[in-house]
Residue frames as a rotation matrix with the C-alpha (Angstrom) as fourth column:
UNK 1
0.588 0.809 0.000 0.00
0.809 -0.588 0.000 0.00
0.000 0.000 -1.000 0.00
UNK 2
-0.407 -0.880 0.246 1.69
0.849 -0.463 -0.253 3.18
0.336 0.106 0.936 -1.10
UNK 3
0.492 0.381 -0.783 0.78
0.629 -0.777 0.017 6.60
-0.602 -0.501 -0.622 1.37
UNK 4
0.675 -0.165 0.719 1.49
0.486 -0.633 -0.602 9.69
0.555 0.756 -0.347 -0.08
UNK 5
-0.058 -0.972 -0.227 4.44
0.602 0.148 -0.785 11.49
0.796 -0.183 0.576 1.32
UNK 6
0.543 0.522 -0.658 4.43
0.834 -0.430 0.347 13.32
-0.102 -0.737 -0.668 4.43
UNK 7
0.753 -0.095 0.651 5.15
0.054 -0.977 -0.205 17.28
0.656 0.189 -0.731 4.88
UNK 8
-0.379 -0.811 -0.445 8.67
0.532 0.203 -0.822 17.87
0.757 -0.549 0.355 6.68
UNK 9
0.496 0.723 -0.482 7.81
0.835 -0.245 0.492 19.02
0.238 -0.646 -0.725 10.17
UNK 10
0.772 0.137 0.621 7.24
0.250 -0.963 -0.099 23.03
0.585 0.232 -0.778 11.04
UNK 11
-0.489 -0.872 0.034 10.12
0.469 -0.296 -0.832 24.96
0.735 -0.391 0.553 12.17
UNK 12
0.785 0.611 -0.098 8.99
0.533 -0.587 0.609 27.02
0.314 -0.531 -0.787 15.22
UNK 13
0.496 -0.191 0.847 9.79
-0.192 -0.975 -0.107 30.02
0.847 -0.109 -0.521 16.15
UNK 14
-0.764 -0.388 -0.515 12.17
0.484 0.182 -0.856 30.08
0.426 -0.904 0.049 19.29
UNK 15
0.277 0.785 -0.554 9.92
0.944 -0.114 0.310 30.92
0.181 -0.608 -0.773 22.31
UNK 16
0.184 -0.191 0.964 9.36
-0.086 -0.980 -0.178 35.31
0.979 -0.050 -0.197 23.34
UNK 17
-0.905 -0.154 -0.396 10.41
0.425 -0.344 -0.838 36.40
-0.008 -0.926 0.376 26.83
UNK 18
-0.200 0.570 0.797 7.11
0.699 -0.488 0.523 38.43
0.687 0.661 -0.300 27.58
UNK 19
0.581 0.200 -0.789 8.11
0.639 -0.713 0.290 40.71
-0.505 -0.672 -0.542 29.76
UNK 20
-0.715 -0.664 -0.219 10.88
0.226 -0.516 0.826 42.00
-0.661 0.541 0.519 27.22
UNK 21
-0.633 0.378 0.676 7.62
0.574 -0.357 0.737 42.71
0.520 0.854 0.009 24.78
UNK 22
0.312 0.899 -0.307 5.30
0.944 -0.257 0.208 44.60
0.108 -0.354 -0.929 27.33
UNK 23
-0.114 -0.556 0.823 6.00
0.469 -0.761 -0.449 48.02
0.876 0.334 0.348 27.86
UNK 24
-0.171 -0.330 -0.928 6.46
0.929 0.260 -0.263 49.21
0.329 -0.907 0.262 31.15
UNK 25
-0.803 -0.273 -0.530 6.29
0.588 -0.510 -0.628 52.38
-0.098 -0.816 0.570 30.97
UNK 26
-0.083 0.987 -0.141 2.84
0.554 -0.072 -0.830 54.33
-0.829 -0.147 -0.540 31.91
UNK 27
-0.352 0.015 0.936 1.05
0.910 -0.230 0.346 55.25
0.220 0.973 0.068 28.71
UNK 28
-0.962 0.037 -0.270 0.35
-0.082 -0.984 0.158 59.18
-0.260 0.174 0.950 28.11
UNK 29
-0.307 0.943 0.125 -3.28
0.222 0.199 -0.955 60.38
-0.926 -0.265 -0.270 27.74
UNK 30
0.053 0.643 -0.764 -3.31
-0.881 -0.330 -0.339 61.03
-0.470 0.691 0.549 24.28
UNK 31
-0.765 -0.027 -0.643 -2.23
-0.159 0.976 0.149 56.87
0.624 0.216 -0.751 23.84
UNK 32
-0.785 0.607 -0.119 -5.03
0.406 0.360 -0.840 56.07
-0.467 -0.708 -0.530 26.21
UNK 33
0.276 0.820 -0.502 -7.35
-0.541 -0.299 -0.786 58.06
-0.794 0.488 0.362 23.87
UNK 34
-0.450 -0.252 -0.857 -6.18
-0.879 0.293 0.376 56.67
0.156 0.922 -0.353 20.66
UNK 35
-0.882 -0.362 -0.303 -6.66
-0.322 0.931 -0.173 52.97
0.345 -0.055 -0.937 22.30
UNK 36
-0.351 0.918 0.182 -10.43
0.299 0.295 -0.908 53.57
-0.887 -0.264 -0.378 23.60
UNK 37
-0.373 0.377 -0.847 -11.21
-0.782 -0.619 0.069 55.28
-0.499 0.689 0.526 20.26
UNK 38
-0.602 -0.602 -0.524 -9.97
-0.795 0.517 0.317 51.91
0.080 0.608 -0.790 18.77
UNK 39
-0.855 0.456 0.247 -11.64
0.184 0.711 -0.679 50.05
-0.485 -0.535 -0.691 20.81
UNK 40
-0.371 0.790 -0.488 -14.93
-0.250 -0.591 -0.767 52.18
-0.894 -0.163 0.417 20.62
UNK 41
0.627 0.449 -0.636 -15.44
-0.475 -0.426 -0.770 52.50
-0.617 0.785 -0.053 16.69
UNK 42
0.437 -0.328 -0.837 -13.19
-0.887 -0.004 -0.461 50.30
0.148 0.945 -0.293 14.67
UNK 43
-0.175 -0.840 0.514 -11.85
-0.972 0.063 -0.227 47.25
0.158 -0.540 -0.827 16.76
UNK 44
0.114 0.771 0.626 -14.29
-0.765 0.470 -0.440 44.89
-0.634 -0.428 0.644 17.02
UNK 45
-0.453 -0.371 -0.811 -12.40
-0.838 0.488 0.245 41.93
0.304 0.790 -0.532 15.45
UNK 46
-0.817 0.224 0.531 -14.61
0.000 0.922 -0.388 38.98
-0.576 -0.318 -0.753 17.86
UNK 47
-0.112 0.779 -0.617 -17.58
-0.220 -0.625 -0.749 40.51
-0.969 0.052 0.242 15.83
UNK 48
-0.466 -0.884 -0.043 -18.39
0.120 -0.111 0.987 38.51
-0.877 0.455 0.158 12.60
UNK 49
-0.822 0.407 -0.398 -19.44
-0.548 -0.756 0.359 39.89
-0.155 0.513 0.844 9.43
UNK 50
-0.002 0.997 0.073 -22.90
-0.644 0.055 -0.763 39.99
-0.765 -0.048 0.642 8.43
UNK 51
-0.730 -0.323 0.602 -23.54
0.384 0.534 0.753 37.19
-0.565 0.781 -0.266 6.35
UNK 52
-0.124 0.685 -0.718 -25.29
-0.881 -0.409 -0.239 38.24
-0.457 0.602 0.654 2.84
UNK 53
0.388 0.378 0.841 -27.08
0.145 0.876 -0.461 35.41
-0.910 0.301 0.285 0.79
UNK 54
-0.780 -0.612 -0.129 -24.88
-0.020 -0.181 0.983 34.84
-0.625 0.770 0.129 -2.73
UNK 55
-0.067 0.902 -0.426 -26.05
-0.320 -0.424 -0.847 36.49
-0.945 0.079 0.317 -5.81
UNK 56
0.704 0.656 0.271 -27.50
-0.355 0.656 -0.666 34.93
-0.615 0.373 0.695 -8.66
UNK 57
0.653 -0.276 -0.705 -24.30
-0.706 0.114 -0.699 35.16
0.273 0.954 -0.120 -10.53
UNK 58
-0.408 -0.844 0.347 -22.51
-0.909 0.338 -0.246 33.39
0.090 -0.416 -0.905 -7.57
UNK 59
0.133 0.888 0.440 -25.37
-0.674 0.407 -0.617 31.25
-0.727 -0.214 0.653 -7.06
UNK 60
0.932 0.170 -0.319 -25.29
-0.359 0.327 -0.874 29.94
-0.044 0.930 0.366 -11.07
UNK 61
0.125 -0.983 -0.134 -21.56
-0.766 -0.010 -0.643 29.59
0.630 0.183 -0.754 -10.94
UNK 62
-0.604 -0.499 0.622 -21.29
-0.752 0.616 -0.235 27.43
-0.266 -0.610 -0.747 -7.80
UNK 63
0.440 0.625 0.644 -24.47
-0.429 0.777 -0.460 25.25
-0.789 -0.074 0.611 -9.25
UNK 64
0.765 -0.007 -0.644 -22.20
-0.600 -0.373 -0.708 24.77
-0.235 0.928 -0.289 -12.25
UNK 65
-0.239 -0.971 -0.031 -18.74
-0.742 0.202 -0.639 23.97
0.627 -0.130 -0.768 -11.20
């Protein structure tokens, strides 16, 4: 029985320290506005999109193929 070949396995990344990526020092109020703005009115990445029903050309195409 011949299997098909397997994929060589994934390099990872070396592991981050993550205190060397946090920043320590206290953020300024016009970064504390920027970051609720974000939040507020453009962030909202758990949030997902509206779904629309495909149209007739997408519809005809997928009944095709």
């Amino acid at each position: 029985m011949n299997l098909p070949p397997q994929a060589p396995p994934v390099h990872r990344p070396a592991l981050v320290d993550p205190a060397s990526t946090v920043d320590l020092d206290p953020p300024t109020p016009e970064h504390l506005a920027r970051v609720r703005a974000y939040l507020t009115y453009s962030a909202n990445f758990n949030d997902p999109q509206a779904y629309t029903l495909p149209t007739y050309q997408q519809a005809m195409l997928s009944a095709t193929s």
